[in-house]
Each structure stands twice: as structure tokens, then as C-alpha cells.
LOKOL-37799 format. One line per field, with one value per residue (C-alpha): residue number from 0; residue in one letter; x, y, z. Coordinates in nm, 2 decimals. Example, Ala and Ser with C-alpha at 12.3 -4.5 7.8 and 13.67 -1.06 7.14 Angstrom:
<rs>
pos	[0; 1]
code	[A; S]
px	[1.23; 1.37]
py	[-0.45; -0.11]
pz	[0.78; 0.71]
</rs>
This chain:
<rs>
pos	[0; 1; 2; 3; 4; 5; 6; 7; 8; 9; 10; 11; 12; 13; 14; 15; 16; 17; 18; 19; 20; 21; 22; 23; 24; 25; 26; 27; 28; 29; 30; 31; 32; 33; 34; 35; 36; 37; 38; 39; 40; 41; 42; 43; 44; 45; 46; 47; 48; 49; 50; 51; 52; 53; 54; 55; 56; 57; 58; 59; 60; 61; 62; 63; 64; 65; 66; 67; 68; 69; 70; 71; 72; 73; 74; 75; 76; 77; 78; 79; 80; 81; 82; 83; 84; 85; 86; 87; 88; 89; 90; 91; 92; 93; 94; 95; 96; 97; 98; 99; 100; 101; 102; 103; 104; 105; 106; 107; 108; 109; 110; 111; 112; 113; 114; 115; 116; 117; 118; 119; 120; 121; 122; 123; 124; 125; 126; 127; 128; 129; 130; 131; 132; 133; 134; 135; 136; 137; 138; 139; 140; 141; 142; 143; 144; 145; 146; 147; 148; 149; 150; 151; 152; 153; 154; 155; 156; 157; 158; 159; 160; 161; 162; 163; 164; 165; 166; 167; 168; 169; 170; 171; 172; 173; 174; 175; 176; 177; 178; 179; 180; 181; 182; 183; 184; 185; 186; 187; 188; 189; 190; 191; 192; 193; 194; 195; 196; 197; 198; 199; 200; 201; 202; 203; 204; 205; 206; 207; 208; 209; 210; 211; 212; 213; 214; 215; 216; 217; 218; 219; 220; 221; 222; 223; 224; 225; 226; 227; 228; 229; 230; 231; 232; 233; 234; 235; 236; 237; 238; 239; 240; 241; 242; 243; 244; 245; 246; 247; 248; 249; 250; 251; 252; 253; 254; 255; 256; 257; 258; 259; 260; 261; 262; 263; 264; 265; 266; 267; 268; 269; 270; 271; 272; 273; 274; 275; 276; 277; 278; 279; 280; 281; 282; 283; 284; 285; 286; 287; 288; 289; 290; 291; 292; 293; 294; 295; 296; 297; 298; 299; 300; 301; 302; 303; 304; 305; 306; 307; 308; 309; 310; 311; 312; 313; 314; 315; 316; 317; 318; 319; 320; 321; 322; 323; 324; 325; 326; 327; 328; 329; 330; 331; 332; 333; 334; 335; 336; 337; 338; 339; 340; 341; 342; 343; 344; 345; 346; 347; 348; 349; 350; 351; 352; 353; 354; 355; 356; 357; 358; 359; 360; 361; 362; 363; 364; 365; 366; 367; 368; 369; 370; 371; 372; 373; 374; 375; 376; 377; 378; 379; 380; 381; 382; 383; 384; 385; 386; 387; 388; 389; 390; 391; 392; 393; 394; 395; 396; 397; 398; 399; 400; 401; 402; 403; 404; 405; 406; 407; 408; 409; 410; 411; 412; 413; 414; 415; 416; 417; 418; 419; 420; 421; 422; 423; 424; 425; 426]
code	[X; X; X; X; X; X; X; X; X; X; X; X; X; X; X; X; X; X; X; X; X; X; X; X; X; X; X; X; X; X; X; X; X; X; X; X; X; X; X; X; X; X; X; X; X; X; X; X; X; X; X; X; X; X; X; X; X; X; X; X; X; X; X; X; X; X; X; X; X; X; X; X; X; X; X; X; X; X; X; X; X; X; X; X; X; X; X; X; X; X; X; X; X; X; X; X; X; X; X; X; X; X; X; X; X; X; X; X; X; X; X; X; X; X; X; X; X; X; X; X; X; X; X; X; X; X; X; X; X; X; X; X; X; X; X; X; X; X; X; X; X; X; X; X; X; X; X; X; X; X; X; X; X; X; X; X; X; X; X; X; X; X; X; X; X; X; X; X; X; X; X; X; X; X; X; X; X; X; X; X; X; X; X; X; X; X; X; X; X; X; X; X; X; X; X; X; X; X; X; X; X; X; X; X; X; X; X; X; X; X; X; X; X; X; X; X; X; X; X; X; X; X; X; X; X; X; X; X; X; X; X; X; X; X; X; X; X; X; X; X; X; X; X; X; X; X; X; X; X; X; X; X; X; X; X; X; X; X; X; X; X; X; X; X; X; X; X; X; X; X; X; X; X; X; X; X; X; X; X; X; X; X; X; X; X; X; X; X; X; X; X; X; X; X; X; X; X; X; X; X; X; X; X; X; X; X; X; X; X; X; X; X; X; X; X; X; X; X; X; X; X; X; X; X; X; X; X; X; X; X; X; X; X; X; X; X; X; X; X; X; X; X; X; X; X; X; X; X; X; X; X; X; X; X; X; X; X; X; X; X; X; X; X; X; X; X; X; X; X; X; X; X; X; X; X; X; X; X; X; X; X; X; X; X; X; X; X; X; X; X; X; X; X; X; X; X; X; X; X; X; X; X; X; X; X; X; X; X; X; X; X; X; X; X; X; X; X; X; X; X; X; X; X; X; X; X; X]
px	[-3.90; -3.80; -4.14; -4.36; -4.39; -4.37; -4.60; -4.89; -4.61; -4.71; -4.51; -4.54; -4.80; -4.73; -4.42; -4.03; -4.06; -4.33; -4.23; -4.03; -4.13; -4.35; -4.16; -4.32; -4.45; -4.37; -4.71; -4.72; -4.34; -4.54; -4.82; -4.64; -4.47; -4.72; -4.93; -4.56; -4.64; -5.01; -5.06; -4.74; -4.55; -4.78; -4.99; -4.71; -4.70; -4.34; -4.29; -4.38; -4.37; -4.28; -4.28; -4.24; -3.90; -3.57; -3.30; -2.96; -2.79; -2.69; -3.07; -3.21; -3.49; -3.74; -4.07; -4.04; -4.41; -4.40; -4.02; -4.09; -3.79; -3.75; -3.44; -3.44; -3.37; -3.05; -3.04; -3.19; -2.96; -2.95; -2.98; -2.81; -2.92; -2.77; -2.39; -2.45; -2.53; -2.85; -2.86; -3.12; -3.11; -3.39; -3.24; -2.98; -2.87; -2.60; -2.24; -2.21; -2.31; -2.65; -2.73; -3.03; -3.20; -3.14; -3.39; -3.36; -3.52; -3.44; -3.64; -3.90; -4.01; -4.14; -4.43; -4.53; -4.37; -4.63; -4.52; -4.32; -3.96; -3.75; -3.47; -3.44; -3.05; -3.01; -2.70; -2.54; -2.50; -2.61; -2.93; -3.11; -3.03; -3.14; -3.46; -3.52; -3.42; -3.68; -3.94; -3.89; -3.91; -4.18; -4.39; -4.27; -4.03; -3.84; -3.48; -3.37; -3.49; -3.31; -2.91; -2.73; -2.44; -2.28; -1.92; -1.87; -2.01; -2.14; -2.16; -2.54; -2.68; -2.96; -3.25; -3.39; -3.09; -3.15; -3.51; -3.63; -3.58; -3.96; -4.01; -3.76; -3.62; -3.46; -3.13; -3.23; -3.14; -2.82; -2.74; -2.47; -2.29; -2.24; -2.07; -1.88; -1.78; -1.67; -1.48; -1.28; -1.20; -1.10; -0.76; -0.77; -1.02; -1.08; -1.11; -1.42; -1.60; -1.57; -1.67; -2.02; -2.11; -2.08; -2.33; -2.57; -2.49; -2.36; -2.49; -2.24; -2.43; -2.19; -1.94; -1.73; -1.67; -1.58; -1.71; -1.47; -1.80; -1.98; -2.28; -2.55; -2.73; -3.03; -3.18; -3.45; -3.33; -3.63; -3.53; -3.17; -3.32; -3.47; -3.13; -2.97; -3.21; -3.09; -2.76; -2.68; -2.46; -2.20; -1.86; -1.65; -1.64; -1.81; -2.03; -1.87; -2.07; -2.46; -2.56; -2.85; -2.53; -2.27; -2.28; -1.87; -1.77; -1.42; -1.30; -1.49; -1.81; -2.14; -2.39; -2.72; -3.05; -3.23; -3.55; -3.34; -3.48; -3.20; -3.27; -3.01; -2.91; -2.57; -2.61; -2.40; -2.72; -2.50; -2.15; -1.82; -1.73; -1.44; -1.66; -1.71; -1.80; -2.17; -2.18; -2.03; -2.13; -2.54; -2.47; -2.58; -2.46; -2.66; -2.42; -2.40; -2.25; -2.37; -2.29; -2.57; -2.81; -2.87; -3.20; -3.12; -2.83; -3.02; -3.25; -2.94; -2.82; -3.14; -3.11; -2.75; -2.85; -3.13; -2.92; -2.57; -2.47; -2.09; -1.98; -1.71; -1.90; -2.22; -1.88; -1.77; -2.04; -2.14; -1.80; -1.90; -1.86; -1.87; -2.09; -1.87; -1.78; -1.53; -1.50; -1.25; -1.49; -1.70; -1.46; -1.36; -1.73; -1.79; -1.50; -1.62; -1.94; -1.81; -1.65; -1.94; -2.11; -1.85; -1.85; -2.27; -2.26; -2.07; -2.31; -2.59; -2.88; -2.75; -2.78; -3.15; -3.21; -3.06; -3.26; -3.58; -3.56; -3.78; -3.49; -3.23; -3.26; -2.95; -3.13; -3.42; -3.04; -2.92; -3.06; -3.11; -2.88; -2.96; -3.13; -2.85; -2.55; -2.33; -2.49; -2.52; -2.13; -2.03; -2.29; -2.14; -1.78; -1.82; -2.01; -1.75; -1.46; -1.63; -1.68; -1.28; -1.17; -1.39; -1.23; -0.90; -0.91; -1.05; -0.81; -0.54; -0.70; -0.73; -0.34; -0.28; -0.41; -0.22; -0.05; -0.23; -0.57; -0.46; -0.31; -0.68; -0.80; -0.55; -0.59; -0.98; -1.00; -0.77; -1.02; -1.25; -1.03; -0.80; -0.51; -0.52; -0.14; -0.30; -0.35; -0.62; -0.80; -1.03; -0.77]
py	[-1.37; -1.64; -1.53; -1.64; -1.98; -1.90; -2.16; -2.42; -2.66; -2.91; -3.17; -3.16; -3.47; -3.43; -3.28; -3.37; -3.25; -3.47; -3.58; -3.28; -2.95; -2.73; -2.49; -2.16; -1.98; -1.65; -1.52; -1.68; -1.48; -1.17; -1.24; -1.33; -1.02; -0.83; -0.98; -0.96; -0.57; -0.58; -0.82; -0.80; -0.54; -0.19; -0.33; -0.34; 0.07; 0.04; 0.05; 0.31; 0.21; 0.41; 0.24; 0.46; 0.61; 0.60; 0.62; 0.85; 0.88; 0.93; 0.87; 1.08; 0.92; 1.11; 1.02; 0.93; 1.06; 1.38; 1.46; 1.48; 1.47; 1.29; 1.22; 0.96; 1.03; 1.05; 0.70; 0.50; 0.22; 0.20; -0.16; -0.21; -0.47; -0.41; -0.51; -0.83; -0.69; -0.94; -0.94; -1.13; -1.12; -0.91; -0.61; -0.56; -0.67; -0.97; -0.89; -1.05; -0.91; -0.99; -0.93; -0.74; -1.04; -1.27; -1.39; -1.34; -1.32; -1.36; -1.64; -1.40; -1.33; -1.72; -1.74; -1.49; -1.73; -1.76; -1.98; -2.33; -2.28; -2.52; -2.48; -2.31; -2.26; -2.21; -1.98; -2.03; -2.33; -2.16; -2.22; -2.02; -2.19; -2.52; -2.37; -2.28; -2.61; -2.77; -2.51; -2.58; -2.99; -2.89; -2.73; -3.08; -2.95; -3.23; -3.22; -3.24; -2.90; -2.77; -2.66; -2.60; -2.33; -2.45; -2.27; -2.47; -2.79; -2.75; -2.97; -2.98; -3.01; -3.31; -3.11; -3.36; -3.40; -3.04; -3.10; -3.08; -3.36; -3.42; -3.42; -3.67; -3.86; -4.11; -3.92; -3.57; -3.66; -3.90; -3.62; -3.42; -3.76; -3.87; -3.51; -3.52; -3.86; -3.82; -3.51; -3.70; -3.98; -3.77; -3.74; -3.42; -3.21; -3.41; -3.74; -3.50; -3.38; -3.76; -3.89; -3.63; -3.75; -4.14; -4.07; -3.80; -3.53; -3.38; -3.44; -3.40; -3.39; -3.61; -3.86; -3.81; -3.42; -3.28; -2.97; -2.73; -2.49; -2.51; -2.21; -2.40; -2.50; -2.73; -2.96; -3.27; -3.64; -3.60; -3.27; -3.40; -3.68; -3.48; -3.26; -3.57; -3.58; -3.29; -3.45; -3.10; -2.95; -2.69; -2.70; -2.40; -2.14; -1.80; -1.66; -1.36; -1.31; -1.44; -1.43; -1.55; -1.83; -1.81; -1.81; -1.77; -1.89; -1.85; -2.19; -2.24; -2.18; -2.32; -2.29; -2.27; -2.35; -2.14; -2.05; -2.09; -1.87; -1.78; -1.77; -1.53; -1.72; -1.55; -1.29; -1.29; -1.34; -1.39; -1.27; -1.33; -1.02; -0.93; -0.87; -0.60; -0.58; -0.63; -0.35; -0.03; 0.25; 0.25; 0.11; -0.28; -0.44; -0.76; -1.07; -1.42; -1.58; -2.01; -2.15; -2.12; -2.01; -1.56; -1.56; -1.72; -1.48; -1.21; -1.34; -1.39; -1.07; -0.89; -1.18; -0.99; -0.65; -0.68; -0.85; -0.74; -0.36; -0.38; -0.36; -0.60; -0.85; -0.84; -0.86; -1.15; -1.33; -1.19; -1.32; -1.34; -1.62; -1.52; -1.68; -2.00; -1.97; -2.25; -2.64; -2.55; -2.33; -2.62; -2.70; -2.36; -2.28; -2.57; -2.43; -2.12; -2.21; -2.47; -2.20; -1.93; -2.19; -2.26; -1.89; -1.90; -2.24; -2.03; -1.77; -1.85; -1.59; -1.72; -2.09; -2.06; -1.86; -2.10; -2.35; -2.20; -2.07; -2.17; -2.07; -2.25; -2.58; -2.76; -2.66; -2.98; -3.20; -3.09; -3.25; -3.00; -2.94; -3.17; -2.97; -3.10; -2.90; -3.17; -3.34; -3.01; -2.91; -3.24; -3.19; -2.86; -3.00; -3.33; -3.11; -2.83; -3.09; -3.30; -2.93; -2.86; -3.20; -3.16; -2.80; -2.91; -3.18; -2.89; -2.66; -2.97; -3.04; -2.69; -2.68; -2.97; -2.80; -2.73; -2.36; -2.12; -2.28; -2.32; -1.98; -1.79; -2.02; -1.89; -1.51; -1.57; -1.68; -1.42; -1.19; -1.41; -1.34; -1.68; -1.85; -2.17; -2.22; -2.15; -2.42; -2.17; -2.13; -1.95; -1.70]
pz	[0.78; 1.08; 1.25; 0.91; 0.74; 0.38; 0.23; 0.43; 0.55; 0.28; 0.07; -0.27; -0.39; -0.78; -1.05; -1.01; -0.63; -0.49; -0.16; -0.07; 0.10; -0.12; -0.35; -0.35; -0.70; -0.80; -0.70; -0.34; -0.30; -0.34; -0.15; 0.12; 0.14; 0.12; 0.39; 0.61; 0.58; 0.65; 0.90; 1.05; 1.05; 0.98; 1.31; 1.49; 1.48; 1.47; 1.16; 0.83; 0.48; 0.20; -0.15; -0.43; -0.28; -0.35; -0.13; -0.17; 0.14; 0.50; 0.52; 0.29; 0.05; -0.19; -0.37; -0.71; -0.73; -0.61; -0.53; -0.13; 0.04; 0.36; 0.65; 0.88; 1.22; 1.38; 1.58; 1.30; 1.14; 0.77; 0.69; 0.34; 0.13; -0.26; -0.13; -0.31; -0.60; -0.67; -1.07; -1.30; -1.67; -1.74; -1.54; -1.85; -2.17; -2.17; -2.19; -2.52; -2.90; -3.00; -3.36; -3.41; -3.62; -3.36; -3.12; -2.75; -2.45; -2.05; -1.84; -1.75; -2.13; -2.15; -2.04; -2.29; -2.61; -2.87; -3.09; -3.09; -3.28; -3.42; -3.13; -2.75; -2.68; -2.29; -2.24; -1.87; -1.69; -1.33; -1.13; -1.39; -1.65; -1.49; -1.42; -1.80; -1.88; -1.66; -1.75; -2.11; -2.03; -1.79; -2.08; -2.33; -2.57; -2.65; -2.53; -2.89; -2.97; -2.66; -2.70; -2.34; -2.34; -2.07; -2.02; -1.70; -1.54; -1.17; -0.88; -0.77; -0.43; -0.41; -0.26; -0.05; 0.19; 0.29; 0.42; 0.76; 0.98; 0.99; 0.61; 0.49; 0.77; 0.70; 0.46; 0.61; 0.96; 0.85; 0.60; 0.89; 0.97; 0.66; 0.55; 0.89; 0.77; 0.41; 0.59; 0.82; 0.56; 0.30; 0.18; -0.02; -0.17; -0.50; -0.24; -0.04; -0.36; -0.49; -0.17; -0.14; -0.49; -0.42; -0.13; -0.35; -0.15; -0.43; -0.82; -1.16; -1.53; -1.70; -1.55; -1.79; -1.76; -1.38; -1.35; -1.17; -1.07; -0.69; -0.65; -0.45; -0.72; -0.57; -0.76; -0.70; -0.84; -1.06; -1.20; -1.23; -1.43; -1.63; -1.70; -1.82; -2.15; -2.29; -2.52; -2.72; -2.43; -2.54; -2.31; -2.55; -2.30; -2.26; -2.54; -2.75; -2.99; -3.13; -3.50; -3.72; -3.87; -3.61; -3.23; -3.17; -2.82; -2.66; -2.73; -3.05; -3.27; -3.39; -3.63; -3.47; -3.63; -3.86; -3.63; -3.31; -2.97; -2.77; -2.35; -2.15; -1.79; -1.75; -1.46; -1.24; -0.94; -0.66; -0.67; -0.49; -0.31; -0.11; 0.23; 0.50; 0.85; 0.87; 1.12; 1.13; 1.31; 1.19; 0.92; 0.84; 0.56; 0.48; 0.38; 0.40; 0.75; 0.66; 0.30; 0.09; 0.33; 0.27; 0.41; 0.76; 0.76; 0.73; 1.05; 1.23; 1.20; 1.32; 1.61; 1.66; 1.65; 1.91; 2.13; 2.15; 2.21; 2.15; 1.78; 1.84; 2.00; 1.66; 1.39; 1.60; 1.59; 1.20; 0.95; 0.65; 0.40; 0.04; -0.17; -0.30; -0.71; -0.74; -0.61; -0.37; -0.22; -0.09; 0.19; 0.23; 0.35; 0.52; 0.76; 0.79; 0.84; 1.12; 1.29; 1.27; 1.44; 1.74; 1.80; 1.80; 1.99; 2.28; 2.36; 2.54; 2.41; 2.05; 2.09; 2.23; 1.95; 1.71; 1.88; 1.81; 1.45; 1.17; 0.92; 1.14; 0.88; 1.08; 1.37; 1.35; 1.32; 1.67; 1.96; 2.25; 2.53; 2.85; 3.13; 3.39; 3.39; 3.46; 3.16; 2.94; 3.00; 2.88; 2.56; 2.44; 2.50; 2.29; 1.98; 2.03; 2.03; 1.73; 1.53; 1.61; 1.49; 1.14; 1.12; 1.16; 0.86; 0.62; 0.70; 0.64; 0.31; 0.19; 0.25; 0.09; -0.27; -0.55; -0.46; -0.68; -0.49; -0.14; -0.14; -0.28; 0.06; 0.26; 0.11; 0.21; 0.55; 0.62; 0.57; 0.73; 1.02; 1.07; 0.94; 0.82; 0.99; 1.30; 1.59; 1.74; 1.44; 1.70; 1.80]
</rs>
């Protein structure tokens, strides 16, 4: 909710994220919600909640109670929100063969452990699994008793460069210079992704392995300290198959120990789909349009739909960026993203908006426009020029790939709408 502060605005005094903006707990999530639909939106008398329902189609939902059927009206938008495809490990069995004699559970079944066991193997190497990791740290299992399956090494974002402004000054507000920097002085992807690690922009586990993953995964220094005690890390691939002796891998096996509990982290929580307009017609289709950054997309969106009427005009200013899967995907984003932002920078109603909301995190980076004109003309003309110049070297570095890579980037901002031969890449 952009109109809502989730949390009291505090930074956290204590743990592995003391000095950095509270993280929320499972419990204040759902509160918050539900005081959203209380305080806010119920009062309002615009709006009618029905929990309990489930919806078919063409706006027809029924109580799962008493089988009630009901049909929205005929100029109400259907605002879809399952596109991604949100999974989490408890919502289905893991893909691989679990022996009935073996123990496993999902990150949700911990807290209900009731008994310590000789070894906790963490399968998936995705922010879930970095969360079990730290919760089973957090709760002092020694890192000898804990086994990572981890079929592919990540690139981590450091959590404290993406704080507000006001909450870590001093690498929060050089954080957008030095990316445009390592941008502009790179000399091909490899050169960027090296470059954003020697400056702790981005994190890697082990020097020695590079990982060929990029999902967003946030992490504090602390937590990433933490990380680095775990030694029993297992690089063979996928799981296939678990057993009581044998836990058989693509690339290789293991025997695991006797009295071992087994902790799913391989849904796929965020996939990369082939997107779709976010509007069409009445229907809205929630997707990402910044890197990383779903819930401020949705906000923007609802900014789009209350303020534009043409259809064109909202998909214009809604392309979607897919959630990023591989390293070549950093850059790829980071140019979409750039160019979302050219296209917002240019409509007035948009950039106020921009200007004024909470979610907006690169928001409390920009300074605002000069009230002269004279003086505001030349502001938006120096950032638009300085945005155009850091496109321009991605799109020169994402054709500079190997083929098989540059030609997935080129397939992909084709549906994004551009070309990456094209001069006007805002054609």
C-alpha cells in the first residue's frame, strides 16, 4: 500500500540487521493487512469485501461457505494477480522423489521442530533457502550440522545500499553513482558484475566459484557473514532423488547422515514469464515494470489506471520487466528499468507522483525539479541525456555477449518493445 507505512519507521537496534530499516515479522504482514481493510479501505464505502470466495470468471465468484453466487458489474476491472504464479514450498510436494522414511519438511514446518537431529540439509540456493539457513544459525545449530544443496551459486544484493536516503546516508545516497559509474566503465558484462562486487553492490558466497544465478536475493553483511560458516555446500546440480542412504543429484551423489532433516527451498517463488500487456480491455494483469521491485509496481499501476484513459498511453507507460533468472539479466533490467523510467520522467502527472511515493525507494535519490522553468528544462534534459548515455552502454554490452546470451537479450527486449540495434531505443 503506497498510502501505509508497513512498520513504525524504526532501524533495527539488535540481530544481523541492526542499523538498517526494520524488517517486518510474519505476524505484523498480517496485521497490517488487516488494519489496510478496516481502517482504510471498508470506511472508505468504496469498497466490499468478500473473503471466503473464489473467483471463476468474467467476474463471477461464489462462497465457498454457502455456494452463493455473485457477478460483478459490467464496468468493473478485474485486477489479476496469480500471473506470476507466486509459489512457496508448502503449497506442494517438491519435484523430486522423497522416500517415505525420509525426513522432510518446508520452511514453514520449523518452528514446530521438536527435537535437535544430527544434520539439517537446506535444498535450493534461492532467497529461501538463505532464510533457512539464517533461521537455523539464528536458532544456534552449528554450521557443521547444516548441509547446503545449492545447484547454483547467486549473486546477492547488499541490503543496506537499497535503504532510504535518510537511513543510511552515507552508501545509500552514493549507491546510484557508483552503479552509473561501474556502468559506464565497464567493458562487458563479466567487467559490470566484477565491478558491482568490488564496490559491495553485489555479494558472491565463495571467490572461488562464480555463480551464473541473479534473483534479487537481499541480504545484510551480517547475514552474509553468517552464510560463509556453513563449509558443507553441495554444487552437483538439481536433486533427483532423496533416500534414507543416498540423496542422487544430477551431477553426482551423497550419502547423507543417519538422522538427517531435509528442508524443501526449491519453488519456483517468482518465475520468468514471457509477459502481457498489463491492460487489456478490463482486465489488469499485475507484473513487474522496475527490477526487483513487485510491490511498487503494483502502486504504479493503480497510479496508471486512475490517471490515464487511453489503453495505449497505461501499456506505454506499464512494460514489463520479467523477473531476472540469470547474470545476464542484471544489465538487461537495469535497461529496461532505465527506460521505464525515461518514459515516466516525461509525463508530468507521473513524475509528481513518483516524487511523492513512499514505495518510490529511488525516489529519496532524485533531487526535485527546480521551480524555474528555465532552470527545470535544463534539469530534465541533463538526467534524460545522463539516463540515455547509461542505456546506450548496456545495450552495447548486452551485444557484445557470447551469441546464445545476447540473442535471449535481444529476443527479450523485443517483447519489451525495443531493439537493441536501434539508435532510438525509445522509438
Amino acid at each position: 500500500m503506497n498510502s501505509r507505512d508497513l512498520g513504525q519507521g524504526h532501524v533495527d537496534q539488535v540481530g544481523w540487521n541492526k542499523g538498517l530499516s526494520e524488517l517486518a515479522s510474519r505476524d505484523e504482514v498480517c496485521s497490517y493487512y488487516d488494519l489496510v481493510m478496516r481502517q482504510t479501505f471498508l470506511p472508505s464505502g468504496r469498497v466490499k469485501y468478500y473473503p471466503k470466495h473464489e473467483y471463476s470468471s468474467n467476474g463471477v465468484f461464489k462462497s465457498i461457505l454457502t455456494g452463493k453466487t455473485y457477478i460483478a458489474g459490467s464496468k468493473t476491472s478485474i485486477v489479476d494477480a496469480t500471473f506470476m504464479k507466486v509459489k512457496v514450498p508448502s503449497m506442494s510436494p517438491p519435484a523430486y522423489e522423497v522416500a517415505s522414511d525420509v525426513q522432510l519438511v518446508t520452511p514453514n514446518d520449523l518452528p514446530s521442530v521438536q527435537r535437535q537431529h544430527e544434520n539439517y540439509t537446506v535444498v535450493g540456493a534461492g532467497k529461501t533457502g538463505i532464510d533457512a539457513c539464517l533461521w537455523l544459525l539464528g536458532n544456534g545449530v552449528d554450521p557443521a550440522s547444516i548441509t547446503w544443496i545449492m545447484p547454483r551459486d547467486s549473486y546477492y544484493l547488499e541490503r543496506s545500499n537499497l535503504q532510504p536516503a535518510s537511513i543510511v546516508p552515507g552508501s545509500s545516497q552514493n549507491r546510484p553513482g557508483v552503479i552509473n559509474s561501474s556502468i559506464m566503465a565497464a567493458s562487458s558484462v563479466d567487467d559490470l558484475i566484477d565491478r558491482l562486487v568490488g564496490c559491495q553492490l553485489l555479494l558472491r558466497l565463495d571467490d572461488e566459484v562464480r555463480p551464473t544465478m541473479f534473483r534479487c536475493a537481499t541480504v545484510s553483511l551480517p547475514e552474509f557473514e553468517q552464510l560463509k560458516r556453513i563449509q558443507s555446500i553441495v554444487r552437483q546440480g538439481r536433486i533427483i532423488s532423496v533416500e534414507k542412504q543416498k540423496v542422487t543429484l544430477q551431477h553426482g551423489s551423497f550419502e547423507p547422515a543417519q538422522d538427517t532433516l531435509f528442508i524443501d527451498c526449491t519453488a519456483d517463488a517468482l518465475a520468468k514469464l514471457t509477459p502481457i500487456p498489463v491492460f487489456q480491455g478490463k482486465l489488469i494483469t499485475l507484473q513487474s515494470l522496475r527490477w526487483c521491485q513487485q510491490v511498487f509496481s503494483a502502486a504504479f499501476i493503480a497510479h496508471v489506471e486512475a490517471t490515464y484513459e487511453d489503453e495505449t498511453t497505461k501499456n506505454e507507460l506499464t512494460r514489463v520487466i520479467p523477473h531476472p533468472n540469470e547474470v545476464f539479466d542484471l544489465p538487461l533490467v537495469l535497461l529496461q528499468s532505465n527506460l521505464n523510467s525515461l518514459r515516466w520522467n516525461s509525463k508530468p502527472a507521473t513524475f509528481k507522483w513518483l516524487q511523492n511515493a513512499r514505495l518510490d525507494w529511488s525516489g529519496s535519490f532524485t533531487p526535485p525539479a527546480p521551480k524555474d522553468p528555465a532552470e527545470a528544462q535544463a534539469f530534465f534534459e541533463g538526467m534524460r541525456a545522463q539516463v540515455m548515455g547509461l542505456c546506450t552502454k548496456l545495450r552495447d554490452l548486452l551485444l557484445a555477449m557470447r551469441e546464445e546470451d545476447s540473442t535471449r537479450a535481444k529476443a527479450q527486449l523485443e517483447g519489451f518493445g525495443i531493439e537493441l540495434q536501434d539508435s532510438d531505443m525509445l522509438r
